[in-house]
C-alpha positions as CSV (number, residue, x, y, z in Angstrom):
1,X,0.0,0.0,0.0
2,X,0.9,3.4,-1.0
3,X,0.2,6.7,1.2
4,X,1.0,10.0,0.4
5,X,1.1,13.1,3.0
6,X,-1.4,15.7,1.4
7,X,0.4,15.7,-2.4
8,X,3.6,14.7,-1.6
9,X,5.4,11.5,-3.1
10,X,4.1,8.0,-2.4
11,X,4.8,6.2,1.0
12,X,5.0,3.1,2.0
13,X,3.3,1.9,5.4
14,X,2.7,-0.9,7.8
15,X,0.3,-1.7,10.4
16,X,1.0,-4.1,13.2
17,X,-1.2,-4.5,16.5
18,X,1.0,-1.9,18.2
19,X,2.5,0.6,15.4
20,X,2.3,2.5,12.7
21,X,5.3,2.4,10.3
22,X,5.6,5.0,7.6
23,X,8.6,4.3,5.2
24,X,10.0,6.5,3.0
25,X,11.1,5.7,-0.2
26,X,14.5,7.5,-0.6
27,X,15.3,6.5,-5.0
28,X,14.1,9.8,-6.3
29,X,15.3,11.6,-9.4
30,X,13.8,11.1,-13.2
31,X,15.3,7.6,-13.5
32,X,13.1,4.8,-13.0
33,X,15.4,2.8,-9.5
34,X,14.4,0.0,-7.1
35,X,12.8,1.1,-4.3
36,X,15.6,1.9,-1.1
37,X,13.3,2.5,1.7
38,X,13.8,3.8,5.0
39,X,12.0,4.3,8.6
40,X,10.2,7.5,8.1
41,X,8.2,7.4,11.7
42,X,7.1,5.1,13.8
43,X,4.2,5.9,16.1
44,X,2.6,4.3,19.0
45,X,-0.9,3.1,18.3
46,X,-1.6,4.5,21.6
47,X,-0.7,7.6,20.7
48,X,-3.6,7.0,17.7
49,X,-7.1,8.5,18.8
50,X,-8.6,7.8,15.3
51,X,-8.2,7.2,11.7
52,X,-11.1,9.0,9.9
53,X,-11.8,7.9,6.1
54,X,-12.2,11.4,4.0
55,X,-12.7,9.7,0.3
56,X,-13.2,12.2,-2.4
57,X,-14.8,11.7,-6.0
58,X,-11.3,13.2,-7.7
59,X,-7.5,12.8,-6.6
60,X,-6.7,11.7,-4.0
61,X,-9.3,9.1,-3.6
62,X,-7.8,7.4,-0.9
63,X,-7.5,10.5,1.6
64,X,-8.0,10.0,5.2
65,X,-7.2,11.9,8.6
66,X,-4.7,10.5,11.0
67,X,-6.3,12.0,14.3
68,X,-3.6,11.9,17.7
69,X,-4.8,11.6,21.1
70,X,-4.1,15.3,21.8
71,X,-6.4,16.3,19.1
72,X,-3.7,17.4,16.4
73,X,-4.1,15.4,13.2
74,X,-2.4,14.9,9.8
75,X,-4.1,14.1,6.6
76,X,-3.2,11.5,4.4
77,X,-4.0,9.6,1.2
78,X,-3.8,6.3,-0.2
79,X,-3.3,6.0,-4.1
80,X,-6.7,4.1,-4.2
81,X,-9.6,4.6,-1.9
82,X,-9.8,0.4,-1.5
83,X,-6.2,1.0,-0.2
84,X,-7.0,3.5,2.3
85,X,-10.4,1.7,3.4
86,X,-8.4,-1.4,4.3
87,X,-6.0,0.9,6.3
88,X,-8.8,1.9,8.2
89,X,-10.3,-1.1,8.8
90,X,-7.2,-2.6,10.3
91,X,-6.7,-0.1,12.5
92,X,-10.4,-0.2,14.1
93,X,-10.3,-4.0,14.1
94,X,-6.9,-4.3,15.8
């Protein structure tokens, strides 16, 4: 799964019961490279209040909010909206 942080380049991300892990992919530049990824952030699902689905009808589809526990939040976006659903649902069913 892909996320972007409102228009930036894609990420990559992972879910476990305990973390989020946002990787960032560090080949840039107009040639086509494999992928050398690196630990962008890690955060505490604790720290997690909510993640709350924003889909759109036009780019980005897959937009959601990543809300914290003290109320700031960061919005975020999937390159497909099935993508950002499934994100969502495995962090409420965790």
């Amino acid at each position: 799964m892909q996320v972007t942080n409102a228009g930036g380049s894609p990420r990559h991300q992972a879910l476990t019961d305990r973390r989020l892990f946002v990787l960032t992919d560090q080949a840039t530049g107009w040639r086509e490279r494999e992928p050398e990824l690196e630990l962008a952030v890690q955060i505490q699902l604790s720290n997690i209040a909510e993640l709350r689905p924003r889909p759109r009808m036009t780019f980005p589809r897959g937009r959601f909010d990543l809300v914290f526990v003290d109320g700031s939040w960061l919005a975020l976006s999937c390159s497909f909206q099935e993508d950002m659903q499934a994100m969502v649902t495995a962090f409420h069913g965790r």
